[in-house]
MARBA-3410 file (N, C-alpha, C, O; in Angstrom, 1 decimal):
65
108.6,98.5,104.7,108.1,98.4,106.1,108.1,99.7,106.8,107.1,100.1,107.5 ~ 109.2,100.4,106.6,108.9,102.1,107.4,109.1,102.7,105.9,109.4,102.3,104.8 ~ 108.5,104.1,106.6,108.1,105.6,105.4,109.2,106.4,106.3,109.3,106.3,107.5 ~ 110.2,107.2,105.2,111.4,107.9,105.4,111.1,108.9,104.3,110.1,108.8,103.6 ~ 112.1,110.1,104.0,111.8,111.0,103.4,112.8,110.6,102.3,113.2,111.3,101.4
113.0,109.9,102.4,113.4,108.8,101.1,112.9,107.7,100.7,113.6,106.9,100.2 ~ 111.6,107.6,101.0,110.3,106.4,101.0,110.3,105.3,101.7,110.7,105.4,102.9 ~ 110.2,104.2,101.3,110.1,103.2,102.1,111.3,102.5,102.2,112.0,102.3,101.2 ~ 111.5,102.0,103.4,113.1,101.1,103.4,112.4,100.6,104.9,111.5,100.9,105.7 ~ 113.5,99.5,104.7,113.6,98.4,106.2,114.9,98.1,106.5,115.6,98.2,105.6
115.4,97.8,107.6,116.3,97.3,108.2,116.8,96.0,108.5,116.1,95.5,109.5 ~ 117.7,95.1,108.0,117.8,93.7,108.4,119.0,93.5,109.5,120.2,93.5,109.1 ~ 118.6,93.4,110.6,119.5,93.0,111.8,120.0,91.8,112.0,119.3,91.1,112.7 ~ 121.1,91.1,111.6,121.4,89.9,112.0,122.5,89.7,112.9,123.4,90.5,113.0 ~ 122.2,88.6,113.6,123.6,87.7,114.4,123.9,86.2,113.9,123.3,85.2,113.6
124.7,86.6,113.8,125.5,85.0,113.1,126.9,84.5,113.6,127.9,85.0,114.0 ~ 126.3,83.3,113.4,127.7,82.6,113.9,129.2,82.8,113.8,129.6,83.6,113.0 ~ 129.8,82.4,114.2,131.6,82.4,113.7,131.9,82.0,111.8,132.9,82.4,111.2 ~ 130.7,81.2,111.3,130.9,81.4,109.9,129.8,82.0,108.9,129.4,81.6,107.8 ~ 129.5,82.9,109.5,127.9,84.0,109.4,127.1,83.5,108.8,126.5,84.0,107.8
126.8,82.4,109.5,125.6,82.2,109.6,124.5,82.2,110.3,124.3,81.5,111.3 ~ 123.4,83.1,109.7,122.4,84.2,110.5,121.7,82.9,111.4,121.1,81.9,111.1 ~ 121.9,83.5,112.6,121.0,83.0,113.8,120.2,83.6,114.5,119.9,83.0,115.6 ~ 119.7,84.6,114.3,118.8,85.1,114.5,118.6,86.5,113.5,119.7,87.1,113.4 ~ 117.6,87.1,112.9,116.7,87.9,112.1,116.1,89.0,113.1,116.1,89.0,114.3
115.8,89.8,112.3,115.2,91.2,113.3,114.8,92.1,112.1,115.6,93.0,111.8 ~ 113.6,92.0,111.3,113.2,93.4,110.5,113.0,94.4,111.4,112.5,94.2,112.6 ~ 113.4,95.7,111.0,112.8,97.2,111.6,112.6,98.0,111.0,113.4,98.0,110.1 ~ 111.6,99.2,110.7,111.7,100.2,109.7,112.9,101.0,109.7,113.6,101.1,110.7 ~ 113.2,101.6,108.4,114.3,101.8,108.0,114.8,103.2,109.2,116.0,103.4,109.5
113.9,103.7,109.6,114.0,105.0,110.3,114.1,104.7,111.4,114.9,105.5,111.9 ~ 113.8,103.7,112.5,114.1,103.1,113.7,115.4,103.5,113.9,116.1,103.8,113.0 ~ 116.1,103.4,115.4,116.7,103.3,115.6,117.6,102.0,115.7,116.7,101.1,116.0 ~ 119.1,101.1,115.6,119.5,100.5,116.2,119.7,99.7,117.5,119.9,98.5,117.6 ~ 119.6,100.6,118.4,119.8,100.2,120.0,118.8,99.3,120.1,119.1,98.1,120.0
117.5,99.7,120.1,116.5,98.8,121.2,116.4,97.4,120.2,115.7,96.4,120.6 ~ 116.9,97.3,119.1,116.8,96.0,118.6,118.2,95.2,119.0,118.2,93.9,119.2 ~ 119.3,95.9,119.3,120.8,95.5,119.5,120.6,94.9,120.8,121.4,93.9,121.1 ~ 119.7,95.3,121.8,120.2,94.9,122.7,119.3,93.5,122.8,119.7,92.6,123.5 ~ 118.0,93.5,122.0,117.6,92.1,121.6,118.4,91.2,121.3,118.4,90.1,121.8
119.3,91.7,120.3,120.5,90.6,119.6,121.2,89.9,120.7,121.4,88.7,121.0 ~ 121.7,91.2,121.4,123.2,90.9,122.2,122.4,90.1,123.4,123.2,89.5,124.1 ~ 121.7,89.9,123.6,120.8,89.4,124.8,121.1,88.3,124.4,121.8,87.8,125.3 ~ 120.9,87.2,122.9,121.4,86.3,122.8,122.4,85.4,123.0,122.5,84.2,123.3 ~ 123.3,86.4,122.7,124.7,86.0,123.2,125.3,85.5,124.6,124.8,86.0,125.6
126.5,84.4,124.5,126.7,83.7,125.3,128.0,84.5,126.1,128.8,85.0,125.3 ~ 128.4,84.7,127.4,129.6,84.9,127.8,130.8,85.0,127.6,131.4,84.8,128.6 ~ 131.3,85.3,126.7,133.0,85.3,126.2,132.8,85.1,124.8,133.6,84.5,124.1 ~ 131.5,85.6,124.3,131.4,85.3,122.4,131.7,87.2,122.4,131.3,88.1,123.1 ~ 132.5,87.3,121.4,133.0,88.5,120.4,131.8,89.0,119.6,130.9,88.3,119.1
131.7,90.3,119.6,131.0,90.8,118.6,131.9,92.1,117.3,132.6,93.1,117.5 ~ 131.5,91.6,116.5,132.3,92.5,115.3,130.3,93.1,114.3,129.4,92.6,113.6 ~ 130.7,94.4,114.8,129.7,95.3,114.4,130.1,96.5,113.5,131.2,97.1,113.4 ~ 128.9,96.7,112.7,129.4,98.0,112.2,129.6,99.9,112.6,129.9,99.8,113.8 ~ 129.6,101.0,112.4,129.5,101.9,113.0,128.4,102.0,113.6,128.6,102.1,114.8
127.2,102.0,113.1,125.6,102.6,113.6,125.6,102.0,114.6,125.0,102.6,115.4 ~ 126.2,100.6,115.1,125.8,100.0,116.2,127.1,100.6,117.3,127.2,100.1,118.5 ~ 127.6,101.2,117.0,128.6,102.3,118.4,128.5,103.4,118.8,129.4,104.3,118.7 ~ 126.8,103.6,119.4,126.5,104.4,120.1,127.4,103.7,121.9,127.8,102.5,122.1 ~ 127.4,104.6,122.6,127.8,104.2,124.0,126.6,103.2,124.7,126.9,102.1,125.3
125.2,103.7,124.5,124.5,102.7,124.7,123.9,101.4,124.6,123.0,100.9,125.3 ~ 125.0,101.1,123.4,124.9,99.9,123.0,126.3,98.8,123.3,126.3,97.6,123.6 ~ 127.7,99.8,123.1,128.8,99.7,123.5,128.8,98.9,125.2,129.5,98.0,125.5 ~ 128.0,99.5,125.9,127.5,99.1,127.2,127.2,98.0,127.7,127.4,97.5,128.8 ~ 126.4,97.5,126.6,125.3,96.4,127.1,126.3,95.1,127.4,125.9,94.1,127.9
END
C-alpha cells in the first residue's frame, strides 16, 4: 500500500475490545505517520475505557487526545 526505502509495507491499526477483539480496522501506508489515524481510533472510544498502546503511539500528541 505505501513505497518506503525498504519497498512496500502497510500499517494495520486496530482497536479492540477488552478481549481483542478488533473493532475497528485502519490500513495506512507503511511510512505514514501514527497520530492522525490514532486520533480516528481514540475518537471511538467511550469515557472511562483504558487504552494499552504500543511505543509509536507515545508521541505527546497523541498522549493528549
Amino acid at each position: 500500500m505505501g513505497q518506503s526505502r525498504g519497498g512496500l509495507s502497510t500499517k494495520i491499526h486496530a482497536l479492540v475490545n477488552e478481549t481483542g477483539v478488533p473493532v475497528r480496522l485502519k490500513l495506512t501506508p507503511g511510512q505514514d505517520h501514527n497520530a492522525p489515524v490514532c486520533r480516528i481510533l481514540l475518537g471511538q472510544l467511550q469515557l472511562g475505557q483504558s487504552v494499552l498502546a504500543d511505543k509509536a503511539y507515545g508521541a505527546d500528541c497523541i498522549r493528549n487526545v
